[in-house]
C-alpha positions in Angstrom: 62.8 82.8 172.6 63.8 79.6 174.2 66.3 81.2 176.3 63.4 83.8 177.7 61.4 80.7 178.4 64.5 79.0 180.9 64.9 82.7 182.2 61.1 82.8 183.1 61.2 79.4 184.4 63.7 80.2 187.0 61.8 83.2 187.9 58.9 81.0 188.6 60.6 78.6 190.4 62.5 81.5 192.7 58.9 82.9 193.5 57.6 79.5 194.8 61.0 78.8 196.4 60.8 81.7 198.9 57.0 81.0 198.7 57.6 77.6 200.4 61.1 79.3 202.6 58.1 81.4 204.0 56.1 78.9 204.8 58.4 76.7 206.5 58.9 80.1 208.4 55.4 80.2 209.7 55.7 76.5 211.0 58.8 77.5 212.9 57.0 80.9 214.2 54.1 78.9 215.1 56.1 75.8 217.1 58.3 78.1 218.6 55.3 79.9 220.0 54.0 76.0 221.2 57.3 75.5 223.0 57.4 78.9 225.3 53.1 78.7 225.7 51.9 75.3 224.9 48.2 74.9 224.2 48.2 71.5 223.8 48.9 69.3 227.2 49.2 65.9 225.0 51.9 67.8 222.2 55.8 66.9 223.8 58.1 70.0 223.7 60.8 67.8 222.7 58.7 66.9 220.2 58.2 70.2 218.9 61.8 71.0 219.5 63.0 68.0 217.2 60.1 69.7 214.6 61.2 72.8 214.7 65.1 72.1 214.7 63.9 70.2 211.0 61.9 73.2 209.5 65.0 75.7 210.2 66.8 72.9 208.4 64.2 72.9 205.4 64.9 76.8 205.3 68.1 76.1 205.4 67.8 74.4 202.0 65.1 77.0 200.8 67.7 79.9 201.7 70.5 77.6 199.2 68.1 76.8 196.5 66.8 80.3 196.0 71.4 81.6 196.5 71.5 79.8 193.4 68.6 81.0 191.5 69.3 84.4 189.2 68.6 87.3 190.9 68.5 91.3 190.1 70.4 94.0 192.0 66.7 94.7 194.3 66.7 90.8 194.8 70.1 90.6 195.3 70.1 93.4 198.4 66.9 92.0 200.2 67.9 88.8 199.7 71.5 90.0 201.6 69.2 91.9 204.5 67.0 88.4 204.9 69.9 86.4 205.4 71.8 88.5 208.1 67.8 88.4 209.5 67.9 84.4 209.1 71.0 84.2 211.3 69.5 85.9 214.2 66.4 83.8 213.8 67.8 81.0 213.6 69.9 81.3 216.7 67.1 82.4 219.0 65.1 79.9 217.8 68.0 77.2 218.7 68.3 79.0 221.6 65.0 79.0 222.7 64.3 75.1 221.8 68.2 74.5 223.9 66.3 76.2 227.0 63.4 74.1 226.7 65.5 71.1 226.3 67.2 71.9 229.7 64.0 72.4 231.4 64.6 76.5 231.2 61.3 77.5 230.6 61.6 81.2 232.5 64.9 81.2 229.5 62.8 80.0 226.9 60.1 82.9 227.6 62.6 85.9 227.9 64.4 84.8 224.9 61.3 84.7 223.2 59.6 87.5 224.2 62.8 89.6 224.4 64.5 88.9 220.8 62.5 86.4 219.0 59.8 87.8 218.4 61.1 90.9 217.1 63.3 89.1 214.7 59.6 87.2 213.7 58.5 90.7 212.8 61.4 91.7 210.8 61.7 88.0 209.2 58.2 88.4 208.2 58.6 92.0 206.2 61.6 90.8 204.7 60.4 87.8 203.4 56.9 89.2 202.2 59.2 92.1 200.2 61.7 89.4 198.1 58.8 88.0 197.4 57.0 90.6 195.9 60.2 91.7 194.1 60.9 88.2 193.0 57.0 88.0 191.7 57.7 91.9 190.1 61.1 90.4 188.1 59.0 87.2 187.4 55.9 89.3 185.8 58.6 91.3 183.5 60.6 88.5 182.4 57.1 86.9 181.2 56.2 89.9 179.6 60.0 90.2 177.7 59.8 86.3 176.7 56.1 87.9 175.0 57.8 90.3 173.7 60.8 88.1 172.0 57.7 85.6 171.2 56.4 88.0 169.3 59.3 90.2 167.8 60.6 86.9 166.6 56.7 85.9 165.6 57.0 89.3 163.6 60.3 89.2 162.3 60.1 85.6 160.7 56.4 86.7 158.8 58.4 90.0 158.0 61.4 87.6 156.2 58.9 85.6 154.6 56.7 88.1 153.4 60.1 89.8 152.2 61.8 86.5 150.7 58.3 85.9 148.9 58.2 89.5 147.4 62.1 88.6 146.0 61.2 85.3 145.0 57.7 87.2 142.7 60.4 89.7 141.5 63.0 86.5 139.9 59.8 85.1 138.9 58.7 88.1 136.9 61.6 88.9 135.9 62.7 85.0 134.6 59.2 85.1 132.5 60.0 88.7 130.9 63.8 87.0 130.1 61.5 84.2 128.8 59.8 86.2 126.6 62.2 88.1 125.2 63.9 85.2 124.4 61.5 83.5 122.3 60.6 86.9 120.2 64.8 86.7 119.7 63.7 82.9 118.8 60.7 84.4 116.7 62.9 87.0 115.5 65.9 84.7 114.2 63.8 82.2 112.8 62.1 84.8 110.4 65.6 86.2 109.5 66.6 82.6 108.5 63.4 82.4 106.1 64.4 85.6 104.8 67.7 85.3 104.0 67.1 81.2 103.0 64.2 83.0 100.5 66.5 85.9 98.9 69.2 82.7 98.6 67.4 80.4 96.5 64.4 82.8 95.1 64.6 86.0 93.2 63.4 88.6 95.1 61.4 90.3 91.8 60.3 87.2 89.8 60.3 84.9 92.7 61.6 82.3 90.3 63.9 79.5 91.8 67.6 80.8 91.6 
């Protein structure tokens, strides 16, 4: 049972883990999208540069924390497919954030427009689908630790019950041994009067012998 719990509490934290990796994405999407077609005159697009160089950062950490979490063989595949995505993303992003740096705006635009946000797309699907699978393996493993919960639950009222039923059985059986014993009491004690009467009595007079 306690190992199910650890084993659901790594499910849980591997959910929110690509929960917040996703999020972390959209704040990249978003800032990217800021840098190649700002909306806001006051916002700096080095400033935004320097943000969104630390979010890919924070995924980068996201992407290592959820590496080390246990995984099935579904997880284990998407999680391969997101990761070769990542890399791609990542670049073009760096890529993108480089050509604003340098003052490359027309750079920026058709690096955007011509691989980013394809990569968005595909980073967005493959994201959305570990998580669902992760949340799938999370959902069974709670519903195998309630099912060890309650096999054990079952199995320790089954001993009882079972040990209780042996322990009425001794019992019985010590009060019949009991018994018998004092009617062999009863029984030896009358054969001592007996023979202690047809000793010192005669057994047709009853006269002292």
């Amino acid at each position: 049972h306690f190992r199910y719990v650890n084993i659901v509490a790594d499910s849980v934290e591997a959910v929110n883990c690509i929960s917040r990796m996703r999020s972390h994405i959209s704040e990249v999407d978003s800032c990217v999208l800021k840098l190649v077609a700002p909306f806001d005159d006051n916002q700096q697009p080095l400033q935004v540069k320097d943000y969104v160089i630390a979010e890919l950062e924070t995924c980068d950490e996201k992407i290592a924390e959820y590496r080390d979490l246990p995984k099935n063989e579904l997880e284990e595949e998407e999680f391969k497919k997101l990761c070769d995505l990542y890399d791609s993303y990542k670049s073009t992003a760096n890529e993108i954030c480089y050509a604003v740096e340098s003052n490359s705006m027309d750079k920026a635009v058709k690096t955007y427009n011509d691989n980013f946000i394809s990569y968005r797309a595909q980073m967005a699907t493959s994201s959305e689908k570990l998580y669902d699978l992760a949340f799938d393996h999370q959902e069974d493993n709670m519903h195998g630790a309630a099912l060890r919960r309650d096999i054990t639950a079952n199995g320790t009222t089954l001993i009882s019950i079972i040990f209780l039923v042996v322990l009425i059985r001794m019992d019985r059986k010590r009060m019949r041994t009991e018994k018998e014993l004092i009617q062999t009491e009863e029984k030896v004690v009358k054969q001592k009067k007996k023979i202690s009467t047809a000793v010192l009595k005669d057994v047709l007079t009853e006269t002292e012998n």
